[in-house]
N, C-alpha and C positions, 0 to 999 in steps of 0.2 A: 559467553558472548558478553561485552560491553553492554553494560545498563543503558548507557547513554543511543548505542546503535540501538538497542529494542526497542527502547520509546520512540524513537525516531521514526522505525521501521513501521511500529504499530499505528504511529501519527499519522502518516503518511497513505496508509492504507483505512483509516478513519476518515481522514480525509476526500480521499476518493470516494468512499462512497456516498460522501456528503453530497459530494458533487453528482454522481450519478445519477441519486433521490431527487436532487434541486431541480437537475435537467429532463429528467421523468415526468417531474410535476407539472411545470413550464413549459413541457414539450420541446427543449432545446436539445435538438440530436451531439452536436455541436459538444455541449457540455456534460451531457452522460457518455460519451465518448470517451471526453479527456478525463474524467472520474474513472471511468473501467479502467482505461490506460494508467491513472495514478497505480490506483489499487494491485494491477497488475505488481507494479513495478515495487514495491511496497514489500509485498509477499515475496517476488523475486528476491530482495533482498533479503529477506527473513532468512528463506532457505538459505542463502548462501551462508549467512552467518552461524545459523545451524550447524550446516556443513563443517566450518570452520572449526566448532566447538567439536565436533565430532570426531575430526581425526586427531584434537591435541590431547585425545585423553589415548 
């Protein structure tokens, strides 16, 4: 897999969780939401990159 998509991938789902904790603390539903939802999508990517790595060998 591309260095460049890991960090990315792994940003991205740092990120969200950033968000989730923030919107937990604050009590903004709203914002731990769209953090799950990052996070989600983050991971989703991972796998798929995995995936990727997986069949070219």
């Amino acid at each position: 897999m591309g260095s460049g998509k890991k960090a990315k991938n792994v940003g991205r789902s740092a990120k969200g969780k950033a968000k989730e904790v923030t919107g937990r603390v604050l009590g903004n539903e709203s914002l731990e939401a769209k953090g799950r939802a990052e996070q989600m999508k983050g991971d989703a990517k991972q796998a798929v990159e995995k995936g990727k790595d997986t069949f070219k060998h």
